[in-house]
C-alpha positions as CSV (number, residue, x, y, z in Angstrom):
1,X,-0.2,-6.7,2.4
2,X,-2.1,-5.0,-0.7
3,X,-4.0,-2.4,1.7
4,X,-7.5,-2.2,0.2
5,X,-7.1,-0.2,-3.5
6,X,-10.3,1.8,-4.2
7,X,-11.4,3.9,-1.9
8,X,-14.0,6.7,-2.1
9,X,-16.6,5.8,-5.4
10,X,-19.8,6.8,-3.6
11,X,-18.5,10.1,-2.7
12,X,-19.0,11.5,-6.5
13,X,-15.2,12.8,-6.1
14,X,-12.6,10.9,-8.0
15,X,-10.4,10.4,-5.3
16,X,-9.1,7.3,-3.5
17,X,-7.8,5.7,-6.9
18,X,-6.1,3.5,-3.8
19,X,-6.2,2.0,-0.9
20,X,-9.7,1.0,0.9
21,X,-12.6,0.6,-0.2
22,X,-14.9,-2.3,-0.2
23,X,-13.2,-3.6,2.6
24,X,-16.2,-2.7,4.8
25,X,-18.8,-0.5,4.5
26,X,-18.1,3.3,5.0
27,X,-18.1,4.5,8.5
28,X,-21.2,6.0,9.5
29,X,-21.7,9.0,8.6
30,X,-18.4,9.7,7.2
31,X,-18.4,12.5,4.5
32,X,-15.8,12.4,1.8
33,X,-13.7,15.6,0.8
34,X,-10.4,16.8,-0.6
35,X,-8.6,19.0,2.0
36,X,-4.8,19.3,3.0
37,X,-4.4,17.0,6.0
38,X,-0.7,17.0,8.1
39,X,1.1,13.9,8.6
40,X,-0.1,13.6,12.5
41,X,-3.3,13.9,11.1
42,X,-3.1,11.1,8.2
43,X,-1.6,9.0,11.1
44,X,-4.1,8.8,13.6
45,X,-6.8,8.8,10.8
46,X,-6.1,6.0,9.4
47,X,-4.4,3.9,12.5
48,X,-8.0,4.0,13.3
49,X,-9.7,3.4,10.2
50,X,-7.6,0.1,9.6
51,X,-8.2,-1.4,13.6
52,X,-11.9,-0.5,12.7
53,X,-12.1,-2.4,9.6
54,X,-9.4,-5.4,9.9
55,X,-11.4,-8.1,10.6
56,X,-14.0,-6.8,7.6
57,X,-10.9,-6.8,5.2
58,X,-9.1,-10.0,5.9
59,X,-12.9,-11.7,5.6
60,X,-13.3,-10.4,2.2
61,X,-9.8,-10.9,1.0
62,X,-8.0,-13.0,3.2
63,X,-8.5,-15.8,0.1
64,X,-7.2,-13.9,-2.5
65,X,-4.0,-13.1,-0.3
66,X,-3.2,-16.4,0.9
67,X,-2.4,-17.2,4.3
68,X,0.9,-17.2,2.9
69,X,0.8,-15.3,-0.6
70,X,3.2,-12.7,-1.8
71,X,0.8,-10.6,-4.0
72,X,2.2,-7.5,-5.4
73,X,-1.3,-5.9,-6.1
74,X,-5.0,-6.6,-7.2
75,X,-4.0,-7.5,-10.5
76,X,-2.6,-10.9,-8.9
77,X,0.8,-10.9,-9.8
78,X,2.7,-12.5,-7.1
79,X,6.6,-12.7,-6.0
80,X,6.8,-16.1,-7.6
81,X,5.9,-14.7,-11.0
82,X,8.0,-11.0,-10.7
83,X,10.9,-12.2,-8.7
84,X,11.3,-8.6,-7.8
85,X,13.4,-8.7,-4.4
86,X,16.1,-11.3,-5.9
87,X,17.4,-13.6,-3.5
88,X,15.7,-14.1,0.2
89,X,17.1,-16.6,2.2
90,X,18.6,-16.1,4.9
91,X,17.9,-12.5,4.5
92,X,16.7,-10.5,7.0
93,X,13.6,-8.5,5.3
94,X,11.7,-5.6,6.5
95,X,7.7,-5.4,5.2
96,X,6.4,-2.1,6.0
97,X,2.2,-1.9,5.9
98,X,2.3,-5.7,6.9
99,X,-0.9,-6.2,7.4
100,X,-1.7,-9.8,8.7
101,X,1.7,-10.1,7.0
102,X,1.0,-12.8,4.7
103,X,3.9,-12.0,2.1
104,X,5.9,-11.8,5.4
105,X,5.1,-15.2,5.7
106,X,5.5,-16.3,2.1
107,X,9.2,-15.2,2.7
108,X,9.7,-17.0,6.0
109,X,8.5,-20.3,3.8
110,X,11.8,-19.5,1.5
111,X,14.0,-19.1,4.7
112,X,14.2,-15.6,4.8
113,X,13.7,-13.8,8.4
114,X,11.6,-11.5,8.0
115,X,10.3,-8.8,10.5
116,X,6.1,-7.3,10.1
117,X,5.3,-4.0,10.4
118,X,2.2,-1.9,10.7
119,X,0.6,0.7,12.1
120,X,-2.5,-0.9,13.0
121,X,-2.4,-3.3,15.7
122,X,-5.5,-5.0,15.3
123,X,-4.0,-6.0,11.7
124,X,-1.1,-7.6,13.7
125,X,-3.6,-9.6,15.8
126,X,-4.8,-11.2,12.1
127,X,-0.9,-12.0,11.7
128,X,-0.8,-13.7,15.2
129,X,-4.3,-15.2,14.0
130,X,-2.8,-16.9,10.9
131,X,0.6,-18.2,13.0
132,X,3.1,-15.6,12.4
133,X,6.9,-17.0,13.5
134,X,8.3,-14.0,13.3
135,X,8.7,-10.9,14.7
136,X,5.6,-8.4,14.4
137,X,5.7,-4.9,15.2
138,X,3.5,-1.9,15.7
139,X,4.8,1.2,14.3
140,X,4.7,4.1,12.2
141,X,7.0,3.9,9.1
142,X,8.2,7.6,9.5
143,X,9.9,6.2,12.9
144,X,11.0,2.7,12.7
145,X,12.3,1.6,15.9
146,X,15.4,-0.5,14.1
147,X,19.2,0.3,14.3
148,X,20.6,1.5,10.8
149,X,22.3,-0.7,8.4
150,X,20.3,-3.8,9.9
151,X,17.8,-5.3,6.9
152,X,19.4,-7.2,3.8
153,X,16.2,-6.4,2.0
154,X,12.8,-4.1,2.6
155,X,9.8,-4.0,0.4
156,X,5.8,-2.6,0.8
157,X,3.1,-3.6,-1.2
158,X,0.5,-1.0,-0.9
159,X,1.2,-0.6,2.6
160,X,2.2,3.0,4.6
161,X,3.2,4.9,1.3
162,X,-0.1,6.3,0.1
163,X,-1.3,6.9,3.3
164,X,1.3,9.4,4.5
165,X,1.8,13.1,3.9
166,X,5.6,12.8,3.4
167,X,6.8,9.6,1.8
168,X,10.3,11.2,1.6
169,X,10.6,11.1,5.5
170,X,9.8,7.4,5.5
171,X,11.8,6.1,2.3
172,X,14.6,7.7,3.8
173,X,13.7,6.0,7.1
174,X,13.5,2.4,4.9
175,X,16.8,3.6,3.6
176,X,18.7,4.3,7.1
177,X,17.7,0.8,8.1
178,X,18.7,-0.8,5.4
179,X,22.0,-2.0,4.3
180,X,24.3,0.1,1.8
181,X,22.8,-1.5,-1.7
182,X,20.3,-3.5,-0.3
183,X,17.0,-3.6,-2.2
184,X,13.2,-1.7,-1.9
185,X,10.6,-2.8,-3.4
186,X,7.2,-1.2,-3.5
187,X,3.9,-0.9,-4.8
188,X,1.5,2.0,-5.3
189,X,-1.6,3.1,-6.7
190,X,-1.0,4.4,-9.9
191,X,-0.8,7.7,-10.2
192,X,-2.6,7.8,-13.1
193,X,-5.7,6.7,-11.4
194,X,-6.6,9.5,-9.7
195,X,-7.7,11.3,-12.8
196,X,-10.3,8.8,-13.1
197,X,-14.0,8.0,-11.2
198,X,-13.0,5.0,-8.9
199,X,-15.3,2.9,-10.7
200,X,-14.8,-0.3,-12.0
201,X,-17.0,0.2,-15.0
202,X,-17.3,2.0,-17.7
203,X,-17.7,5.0,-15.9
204,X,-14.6,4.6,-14.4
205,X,-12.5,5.6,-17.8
206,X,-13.5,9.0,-18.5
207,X,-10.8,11.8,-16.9
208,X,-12.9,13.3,-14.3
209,X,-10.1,15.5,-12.7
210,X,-7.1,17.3,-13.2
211,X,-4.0,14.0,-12.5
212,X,-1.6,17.5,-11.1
213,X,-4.3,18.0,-8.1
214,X,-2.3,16.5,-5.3
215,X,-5.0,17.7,-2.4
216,X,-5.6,14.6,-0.3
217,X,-8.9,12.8,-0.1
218,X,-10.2,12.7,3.4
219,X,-13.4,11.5,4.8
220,X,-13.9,13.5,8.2
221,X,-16.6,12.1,10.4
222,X,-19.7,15.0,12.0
223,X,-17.2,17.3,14.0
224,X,-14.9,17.4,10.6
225,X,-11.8,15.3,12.5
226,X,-10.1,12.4,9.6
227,X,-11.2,9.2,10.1
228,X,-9.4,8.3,6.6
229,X,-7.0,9.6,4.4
230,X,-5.3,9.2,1.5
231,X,-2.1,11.2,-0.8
232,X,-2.0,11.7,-4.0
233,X,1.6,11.7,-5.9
234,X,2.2,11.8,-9.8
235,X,4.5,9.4,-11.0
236,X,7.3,12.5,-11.4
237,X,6.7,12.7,-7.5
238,X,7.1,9.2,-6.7
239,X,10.7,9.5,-8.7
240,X,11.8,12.1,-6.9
241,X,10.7,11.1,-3.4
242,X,12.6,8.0,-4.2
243,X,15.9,9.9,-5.1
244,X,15.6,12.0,-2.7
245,X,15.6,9.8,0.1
246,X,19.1,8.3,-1.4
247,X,17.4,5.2,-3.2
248,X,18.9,4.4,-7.1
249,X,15.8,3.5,-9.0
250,X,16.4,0.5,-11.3
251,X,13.2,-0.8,-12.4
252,X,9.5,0.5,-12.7
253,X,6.7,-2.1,-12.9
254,X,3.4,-1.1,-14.4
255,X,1.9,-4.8,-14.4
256,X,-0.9,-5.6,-17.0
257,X,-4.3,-7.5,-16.4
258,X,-3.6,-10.8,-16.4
259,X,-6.6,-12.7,-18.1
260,X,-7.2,-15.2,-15.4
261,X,-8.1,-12.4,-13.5
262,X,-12.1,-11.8,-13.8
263,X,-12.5,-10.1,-10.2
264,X,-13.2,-6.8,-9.6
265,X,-11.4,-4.8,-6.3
266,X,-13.0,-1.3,-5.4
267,X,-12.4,0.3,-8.8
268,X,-9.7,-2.6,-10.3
269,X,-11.2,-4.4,-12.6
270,X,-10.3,-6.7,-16.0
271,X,-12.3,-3.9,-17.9
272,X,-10.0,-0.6,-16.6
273,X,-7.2,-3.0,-16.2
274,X,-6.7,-4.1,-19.9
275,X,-7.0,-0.1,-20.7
276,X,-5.1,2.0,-18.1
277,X,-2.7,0.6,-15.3
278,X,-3.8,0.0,-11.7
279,X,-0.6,-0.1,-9.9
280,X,2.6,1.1,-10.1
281,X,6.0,-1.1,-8.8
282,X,8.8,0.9,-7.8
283,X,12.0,-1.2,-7.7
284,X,14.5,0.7,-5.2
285,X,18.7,0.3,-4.1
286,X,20.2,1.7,-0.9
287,X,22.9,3.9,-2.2
């Protein structure tokens, strides 16, 4: 599932360039910051975030998903179109940051068997909403409760990766589980955006901040504790991760604005996207 891109463009920082907002309002009192915050910290943060705001997100963009859509990001461009993950059926595929799981679904229409993750349970409870066949489970990407060398295919579109604090320990986690040479597929903010004011007008295409910062934007509620956060990697670091969890990387998909598209997402919009790119497609092999 695309988790939310946009986060953060009342908080005057330039930060969130990904993944929530305008799925619901902000929580209350919430106060947005950029800080280092550890991986056990990103995980409960936003395990709780996304429970909180489920039912707000799949309200607002539940139509634009499709019950059973396979869309890669908020530009539109869907599985049909890309044909990114090659061959499904009969496949046994792993989604990581399912989500209510609709591309999950989309797959299991094509007679692949796929298998739902996500770390949020009450976005699970969406999937059971909508008629999930398949198996759905709650986890954290950096542990995947699967035996190694058991998925055909894996792939995540915005989902776990720019939430997490070290994406090398769950790329290579994707990787164990994966079959040697099988494919992963996933999408991203890109990088590129966090240099820019997550706005979706004009204001949104002047550099605001230096692209190299890699502190994380975090919201912390009165007592200073996360309740969202978000990493920032440049597209160098989003190579190397990759390489260094043992994946080959054979393609890199920087999709353009498509001009059906007139709707704007948290700070995507036809305006920024016919300038700069929005997301960032990182097509992966199991070595």
């Amino acid at each position: 599932m695309i988790q939310e891109p946009g986060r953060g463009p009342g908080s005057g920082l330039e930060a969130g360039a990904g993944a929530a907002a305008g799925a619901a309002a902000d929580d209350d009192d919430a106060e947005a910051t950029r800080r280092p915050a550890s991986s056990a910290e990103s995980r409960v943060a936003n395990r709780g975030w996304w429970d909180r705001h489920a039912d707000e997100y799949q309200q607002d963009h539940g139509g634009f998903l499709g019950d059973a859509g396979f869309v890669w990001g908020p530009e539109g461009l869907s599985e049909d179109e890309l044909g990114l993950l090659g061959e499904v059926k009969d496949r046994r595929v792993l989604e990581i940051g399912a989500g209510a799981a609709q591309c999950s679904r989309w797959l299991a229409e094509r007679g692949a068997r796929p298998v739902a993750l996500d770390l949020a349970h009450r976005q699970l409870q969406h999937a059971l909403r909508l008629g999930a066949s398949f198996p759905l489970v709650e986890a954290d990407a950096a542990a995947l409760p699967f035996a190694s060398d058991s998925f055909d295919l894996g792939f995540s579109a915005y989902g776990a990766l720019p939430f997490v604090a070290d994406p090398v320990t769950v790329l290579s986690e994707v990787h164990r589980v994966l079959r040697p040479g099988a494919r992963f597929v996933f999408s991203v903010t890109h990088p590129i955006r966090w240099a820019f004011p997550d706005e979706p007008g004009p204001e949104g295409l002047s550099v605001a901040a230096s692209y190299f910062d890699r502190t994380p934007y975090v919201e912390v509620d009165e007592s200073g504790s996360a309740v969202y956060v978000e990493h920032h990697r440049t597209m160098g670091d989003r190579v190397r991760d990759v390489v260094a969890a043992g994946f080959r990387l054979v393609d890199l998909v920087e999709p353009e604005w498509p001009r059906w598209n007139g709707q704007e997402w948290g700070g995507w919009s036809p305006l920024r996207g016919g300038l700069i790119p929005g997301t960032a497609i990182f097509v992966c092999e199991a070595g």
